[in-house]
N, C-alpha and C positions, 0 to 999 in steps of 0.2 A: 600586535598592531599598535601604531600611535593614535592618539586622540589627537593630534592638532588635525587642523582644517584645512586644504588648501587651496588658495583662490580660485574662482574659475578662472582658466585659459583663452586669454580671448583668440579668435580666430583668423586675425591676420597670424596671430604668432603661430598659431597652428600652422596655418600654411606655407609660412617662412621656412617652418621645422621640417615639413614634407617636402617644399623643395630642395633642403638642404642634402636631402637623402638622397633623393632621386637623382639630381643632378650629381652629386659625389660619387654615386656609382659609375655614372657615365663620364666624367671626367677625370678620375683620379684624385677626388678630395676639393680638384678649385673651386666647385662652386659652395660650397661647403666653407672654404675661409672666406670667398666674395663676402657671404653671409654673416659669418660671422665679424667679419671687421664691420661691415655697415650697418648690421640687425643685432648684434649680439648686445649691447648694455640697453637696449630695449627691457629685454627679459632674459629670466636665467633659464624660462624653457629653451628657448633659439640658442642663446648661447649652450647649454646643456646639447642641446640635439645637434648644433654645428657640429661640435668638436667630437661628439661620436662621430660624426660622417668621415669627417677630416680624416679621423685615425682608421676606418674600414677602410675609404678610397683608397688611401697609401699603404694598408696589410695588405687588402683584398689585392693590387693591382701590383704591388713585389712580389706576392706569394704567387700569382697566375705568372709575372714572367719567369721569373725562376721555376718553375712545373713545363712551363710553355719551352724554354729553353733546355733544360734535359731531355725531354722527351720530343725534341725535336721538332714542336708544333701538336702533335697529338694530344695536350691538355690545352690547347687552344680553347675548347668549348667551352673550358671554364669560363669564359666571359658571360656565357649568359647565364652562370649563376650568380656573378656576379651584379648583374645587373636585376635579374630577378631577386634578389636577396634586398637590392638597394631599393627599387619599387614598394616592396613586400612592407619593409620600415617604413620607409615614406607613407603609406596609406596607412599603413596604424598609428606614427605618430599625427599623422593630420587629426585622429579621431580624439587626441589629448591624451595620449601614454608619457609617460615616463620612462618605459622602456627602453634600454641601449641594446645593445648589441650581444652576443654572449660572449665576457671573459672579456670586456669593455666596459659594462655597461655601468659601475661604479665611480668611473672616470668624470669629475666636476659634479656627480649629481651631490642637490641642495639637500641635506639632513633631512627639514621635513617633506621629501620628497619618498620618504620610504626606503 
């Protein structure tokens, strides 16, 4: 582990970063850049958590039509893991994670973020 320190998180940014999630599950990523272009040079958390979202919205929601589309509708349900998965993120980064995504999650994070 590193010794640097790092600032506390304040709590709008918290919660900018939880909507960012929640809502890019449900939208395919938009609210996710909304966020980012308007919240992101605030902080490199918001910016950091947008741009995860952005990139699950648009995997998660390629990867469910093409599944959806072979199988003729029958992986349809994947939406709601879809959308549970984007939830799930969103309430743990509201709690001040740094956490991404898995096999994302290195994507813009700040050095001393761990």
């Amino acid at each position: 582990m590193s010794d640097v320190q790092l600032p506390e998180i304040a709590q709008e940014h918290k919660q900018m970063a939880m909507y960012a999630h929640i809502g890019s599950a449900f939208t395919m990523g938009g609210v996710g850049v909304l966020i980012y272009l308007i919240k992101g040079k605030e902080s490199p958390y918001i910016a950091y958590h947008a741009v995860q979202s952005i990139i699950f919205g648009f995997a998660a929601y390629f990867i469910y039509m093409f599944l959806s589309a072979i199988t003729f509708g029958i992986c349809s349900i994947l939406i709601f893991a879809i959308w549970g998965l984007g939830i799930w993120k969103g309430l743990a980064v509201g709690k001040g994670t740094w956490e991404g995504y898995p096999g994302i999650g290195g994507i813009m994070r700040p050095p001393e973020a761990g």
